[in-house]
N, C-alpha and C positions, 0 to 999 in steps of 0.2 A: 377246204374249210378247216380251222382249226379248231381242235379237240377242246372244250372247256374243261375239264378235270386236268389233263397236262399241266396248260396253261397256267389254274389256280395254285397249283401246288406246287410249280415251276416258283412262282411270283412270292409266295405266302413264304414258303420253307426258306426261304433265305431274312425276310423280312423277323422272320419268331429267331432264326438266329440273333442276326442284328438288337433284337428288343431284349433276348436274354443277356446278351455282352454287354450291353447299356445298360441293365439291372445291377446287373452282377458287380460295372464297374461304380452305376450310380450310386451302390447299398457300400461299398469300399471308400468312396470315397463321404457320403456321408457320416460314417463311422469316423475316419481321419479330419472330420469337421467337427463332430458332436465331443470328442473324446476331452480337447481343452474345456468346450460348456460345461461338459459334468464337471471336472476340476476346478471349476470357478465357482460354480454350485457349491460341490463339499468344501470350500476355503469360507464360503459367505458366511455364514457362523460360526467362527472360531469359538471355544471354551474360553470363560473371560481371565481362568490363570494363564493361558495362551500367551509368550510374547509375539507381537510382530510378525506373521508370517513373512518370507522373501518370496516374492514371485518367483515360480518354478517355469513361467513360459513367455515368451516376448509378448507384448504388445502390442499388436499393431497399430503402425502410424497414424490410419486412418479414424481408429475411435477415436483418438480424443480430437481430432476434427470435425469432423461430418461424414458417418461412414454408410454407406447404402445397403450395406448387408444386413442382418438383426445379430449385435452384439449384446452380449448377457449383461446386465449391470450386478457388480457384485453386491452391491447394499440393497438386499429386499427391501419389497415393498410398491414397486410398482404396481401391482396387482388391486390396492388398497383403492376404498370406492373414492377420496381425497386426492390421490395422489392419479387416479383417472377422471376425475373433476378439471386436473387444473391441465393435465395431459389436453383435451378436447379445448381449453381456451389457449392454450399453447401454439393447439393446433389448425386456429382458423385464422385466417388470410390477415385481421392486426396481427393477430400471436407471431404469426411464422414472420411478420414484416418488422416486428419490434424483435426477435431475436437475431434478424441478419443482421439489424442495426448494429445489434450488444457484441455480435460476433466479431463485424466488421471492425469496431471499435477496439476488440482486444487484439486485433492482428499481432502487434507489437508482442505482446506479452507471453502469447501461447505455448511457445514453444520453450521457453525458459520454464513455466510452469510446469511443461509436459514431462520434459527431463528430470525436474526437481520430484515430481512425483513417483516417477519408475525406480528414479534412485533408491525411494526411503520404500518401495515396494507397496505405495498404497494402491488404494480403487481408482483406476483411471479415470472414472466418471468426476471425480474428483477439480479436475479442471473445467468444470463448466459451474463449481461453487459460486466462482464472482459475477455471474450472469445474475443470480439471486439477490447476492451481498451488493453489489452497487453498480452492478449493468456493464459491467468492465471499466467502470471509469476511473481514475487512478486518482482525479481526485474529488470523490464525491464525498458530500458532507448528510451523514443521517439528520434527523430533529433529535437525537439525542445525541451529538458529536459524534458518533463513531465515522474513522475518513478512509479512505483510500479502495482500494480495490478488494480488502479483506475487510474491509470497515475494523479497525481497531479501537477501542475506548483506550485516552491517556491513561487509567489506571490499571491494564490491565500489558501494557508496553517494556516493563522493565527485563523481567526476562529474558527478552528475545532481541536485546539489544539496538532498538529503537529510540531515537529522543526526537524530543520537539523541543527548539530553541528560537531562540531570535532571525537565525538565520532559516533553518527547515525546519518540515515536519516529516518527520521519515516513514510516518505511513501511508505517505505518497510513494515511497519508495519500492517500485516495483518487486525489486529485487529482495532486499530486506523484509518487507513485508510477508512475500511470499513464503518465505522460509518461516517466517515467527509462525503464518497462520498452519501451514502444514507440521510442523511442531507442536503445535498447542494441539491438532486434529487426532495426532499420534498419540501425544500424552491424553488427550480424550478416550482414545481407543485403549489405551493401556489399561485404561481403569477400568472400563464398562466392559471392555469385550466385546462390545456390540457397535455396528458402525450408526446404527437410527440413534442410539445414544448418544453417542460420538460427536455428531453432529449437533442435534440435540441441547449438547453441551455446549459447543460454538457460538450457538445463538441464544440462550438464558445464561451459559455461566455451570460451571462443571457443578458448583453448590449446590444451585438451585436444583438441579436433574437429580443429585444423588437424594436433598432431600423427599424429591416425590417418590422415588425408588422405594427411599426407606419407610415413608409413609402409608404408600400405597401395598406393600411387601412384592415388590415384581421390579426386573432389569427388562419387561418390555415396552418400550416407546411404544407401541401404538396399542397396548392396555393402558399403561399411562394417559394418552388422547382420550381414548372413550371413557376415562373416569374424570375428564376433564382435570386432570393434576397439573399440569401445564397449563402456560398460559396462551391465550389465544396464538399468540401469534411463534410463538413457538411449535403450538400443533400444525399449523399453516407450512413450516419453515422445512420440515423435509418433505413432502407430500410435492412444493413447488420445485425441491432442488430435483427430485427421480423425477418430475414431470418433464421438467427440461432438459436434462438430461436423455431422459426416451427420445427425446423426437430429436432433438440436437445429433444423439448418436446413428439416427436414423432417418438425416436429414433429406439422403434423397427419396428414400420412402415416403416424404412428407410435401416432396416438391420444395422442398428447401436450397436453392442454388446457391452454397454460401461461396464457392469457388475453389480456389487453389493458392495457399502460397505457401513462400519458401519462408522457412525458418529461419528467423533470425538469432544471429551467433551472437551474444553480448559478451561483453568484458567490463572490467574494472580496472582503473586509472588511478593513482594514486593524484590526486590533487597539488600538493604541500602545500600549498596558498590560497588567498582568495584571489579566485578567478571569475570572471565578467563572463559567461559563455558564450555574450552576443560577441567579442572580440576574440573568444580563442577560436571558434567556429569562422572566424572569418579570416586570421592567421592560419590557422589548420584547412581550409577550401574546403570543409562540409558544410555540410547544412544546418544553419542555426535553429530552427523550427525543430528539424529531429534531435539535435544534441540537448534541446531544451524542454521535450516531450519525454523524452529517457531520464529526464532530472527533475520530476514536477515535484521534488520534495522542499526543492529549492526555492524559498518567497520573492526573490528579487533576482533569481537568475544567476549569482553569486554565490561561491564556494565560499564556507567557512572561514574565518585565519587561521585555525587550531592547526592546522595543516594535514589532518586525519582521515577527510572527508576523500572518498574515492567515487570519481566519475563513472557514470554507466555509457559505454560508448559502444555500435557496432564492431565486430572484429576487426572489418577492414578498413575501422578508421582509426586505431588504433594506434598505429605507426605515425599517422600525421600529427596526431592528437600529444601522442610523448616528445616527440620531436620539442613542438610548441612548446609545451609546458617546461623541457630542461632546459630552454634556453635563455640565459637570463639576462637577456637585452629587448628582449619580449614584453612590452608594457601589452598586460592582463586586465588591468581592474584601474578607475580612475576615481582622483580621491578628490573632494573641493578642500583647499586650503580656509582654515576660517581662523580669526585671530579673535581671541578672547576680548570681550570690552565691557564696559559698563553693566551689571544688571546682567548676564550672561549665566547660565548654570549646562550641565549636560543635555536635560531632560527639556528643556527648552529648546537647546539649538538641534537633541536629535530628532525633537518634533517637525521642525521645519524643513530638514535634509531625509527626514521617512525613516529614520533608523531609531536605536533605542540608545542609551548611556551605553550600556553591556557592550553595544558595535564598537560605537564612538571607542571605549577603554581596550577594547582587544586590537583595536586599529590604531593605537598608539600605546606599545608597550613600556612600560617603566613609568607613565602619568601617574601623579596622585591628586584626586580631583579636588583633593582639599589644602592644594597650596599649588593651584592656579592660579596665576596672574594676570592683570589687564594687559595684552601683547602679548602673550606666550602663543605660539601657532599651535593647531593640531590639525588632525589628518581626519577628513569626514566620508566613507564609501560613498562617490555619490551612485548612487540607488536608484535613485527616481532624480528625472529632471523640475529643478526648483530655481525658482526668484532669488535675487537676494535676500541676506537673512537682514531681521529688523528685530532688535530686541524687546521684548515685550516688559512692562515698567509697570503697568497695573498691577496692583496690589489684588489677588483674590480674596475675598472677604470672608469666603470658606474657610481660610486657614488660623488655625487656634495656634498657638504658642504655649504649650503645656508641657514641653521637654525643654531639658537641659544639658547645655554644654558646657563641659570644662576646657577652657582653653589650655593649649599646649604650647612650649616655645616655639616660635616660629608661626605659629597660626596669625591669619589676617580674617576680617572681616570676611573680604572678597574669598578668603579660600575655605572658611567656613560656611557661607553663603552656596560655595560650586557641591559642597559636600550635602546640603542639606537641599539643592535643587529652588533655592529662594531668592528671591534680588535682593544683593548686597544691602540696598536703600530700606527695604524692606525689614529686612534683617535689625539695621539700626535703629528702626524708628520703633524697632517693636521694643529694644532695649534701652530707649533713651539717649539714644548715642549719635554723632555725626561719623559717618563715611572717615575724616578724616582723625578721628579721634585714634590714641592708639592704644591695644588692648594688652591688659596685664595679664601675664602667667597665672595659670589659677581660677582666674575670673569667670564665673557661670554666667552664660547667655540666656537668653529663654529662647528656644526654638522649637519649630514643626513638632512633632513625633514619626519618625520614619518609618 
């Protein structure tokens, strides 16, 4: 028979080894886990004379993905009863279905964002901003204009060297956008010191935040909330970003399958012309859909004339993509020939071809629209497929004639008419005149006001 005391102690004394080496190694290696948390910890409140800390430790990949571990977010405030209000709708089976969608939607984007952020050493969490600001969409429009995936307002664009023209709006522009809003987020942080600030300020307006500051005497955002100094939706607007952020970063914690992929490597292309991208994408054998999803700045699919404008293309198509564009037997962009006739101005024929005058004049350099002739050609982008054009000859009865022109040598009817967007016919009858009459040097017209 065997001995039971042997036995136990035989069995046991090996097993309390085993448990203490597994302690031993578990308390080691937790320590070589915890040691970056606290250093994230003491970095989260920087002194607001503080410049810019630079990240003292890598990033892993995984946060600003979907990471299944629990990473620390550096911008306090999760804790906050708001900010675990919208954490729990976040977190139920719409929540988690409406954030794959947002996820799924920025694929493209992430990984240029992620880079951009490590670079300038901000809050990784930082990359899940645009899930808040407009759901990843590149080009989503507020009710109160602001566009793109940072939502930018026109007057707030100069800066960060963005414009909106006839041709784009650049804060479609992934690229550019990204950098204006992580710059602005910085110069937010520079002032406040504080990142609930920071943000804060992204969404009122850096003014607006300092004056509740100064009003209320306190740099803290969520003393600010509970004295109601803020406006609603501004109290709403970091409480949503840390909400989503939590669980985004903690996506498998949440049952959150967002997947896996691979980063995409983007470039810039120098354009020098206006290019069609449904025809350089199909010269170059990519794919027109993705060369024209990486360019949603662009209204008509068409690069600029200015020749400034620089393509956002994947790396490896890069190669094909330059090839195309140096080669200058390559028809890019196709124009309708239209020939000047009767009653004809800019703004009339850009109306019918989809474009504006501004197109029309950068697409024919050296024109002056005010000593165009009947027959003279010009070069129109065509843009959109259109009808033939048909000149429009009615007279709008809107229009007043309370300015005046002095005619120049050389000025016609007809070129005064291109200049003022009016029908020649129109033009004369408002001044007494026939078409075929001829006009003196000097002579004051009565026309539009421009």
């Amino acid at each position: 028979m065997v001995n039971g005391r042997p036995f136990f102690a035989g069995f046991v004394f090996p097993c309390i080894c085993l448990f203490l080496c597994a302690a031993g190694l578990s308390a080691e290696s937790a320590a070589a886990v915890s040691a970056p948390a606290e250093q994230i910890r003491g970095e989260s409140r920087p002194l607001p004379d503080r410049p810019l800390r630079q990240r003292r430790f890598a990033v892993p990949q995984r946060f600003a993905w979907h990471g299944t571990d629990e990473p620390v977010l550096e911008i306090e405030g999760t804790h906050r009863e708001l900010t675990q209000y919208y954490i729990r709708q976040y977190s139920t089976k719409g929540g988690l279905d409406w954030l794959k969608t947002v996820m799924d939607r920025g694929e493209l984007y992430l990984g240029f964002i992620r880079r951009e952020i490590e670079a300038r050493g901000l809050p990784p969490e930082l990359i899940y901003l645009p899930v808040i600001e407009s759901a990843y969409l590149s080009t989503a429009v507020s009710k109160s204009g602001a566009v793109g995936l940072w939502q930018f307002m026109t007057n707030s664009i100069a800066p960060f060297d963005i414009h909106v023209t006839d041709w784009m709006d650049e804060r479609k522009d992934f690229w550019k956008a990204t950098q204006g809003a992580l710059a602005k987020l910085e110069e937010n942080y520079n002032y406040f010191g504080d990142w609930a600030l920071a943000l804060a300020a992204y969404n009122a307006g850096l003014g607006a935040v300092k004056r509740a500051c100064d009003q209320n005497g306190t740099k803290d955002y969520w003393v600010l909330c509970e004295k109601k100094a803020l406006r609603t939706e501004t109290i709403q607007y970091v409480p949503k970003f840390l909400a989503a952020a939590h669980v985004l970063s903690r996506a498998g914690r949440y049952g959150l399958d967002l997947g896996w992929h691979e980063d995409v490597e983007w470039t810039r292309i120098p354009a020098g012309k206006s290019v069609d991208l449904g025809l350089l994408a199909k010269e170059a054998g990519i794919d027109e859909h993705a060369l024209k999803a990486a360019n949603r700045e662009l209204h008509y699919g068409v690069t600029p004339p200015s020749g400034n404008y620089h393509l956002k293309a994947r790396a490896e198509e890069s190669e094909a993509l330059r090839a195309v564009l140096e080669n200058p037997e390559t028809t890019l962009l196709r124009y309708y020939i239209h020939t000047i006739r009767s009653g004809d101005t800019l703004s009339a024929v850009g109306r019918h071809y989809g474009v504006s005058a501004d197109q029309i004049l950068q697409s024919n350099p050296g024109i002056q629209p005010r000593f165009l002739r009947i027959g003279d050609r010009i070069m129109v982008p065509a843009l959109i497929d259109t009808g033939p054009y048909e000149p429009v000859k009615t007279r709008d009865q809107s229009l007043v004639f309370e300015g005046n022109h002095l005619v120049k040598r050389g000025e016609t009817l007809w070129s005064i008419a291109l200049a003022y967007d009016i029908d020649p016919e129109i033009l004369a009858e408002a001044n007494g005149m026939n078409l075929s009459d001829t006009l003196r040097e000097g002579r004051s017209l009565k026309t539009p006001i421009k």
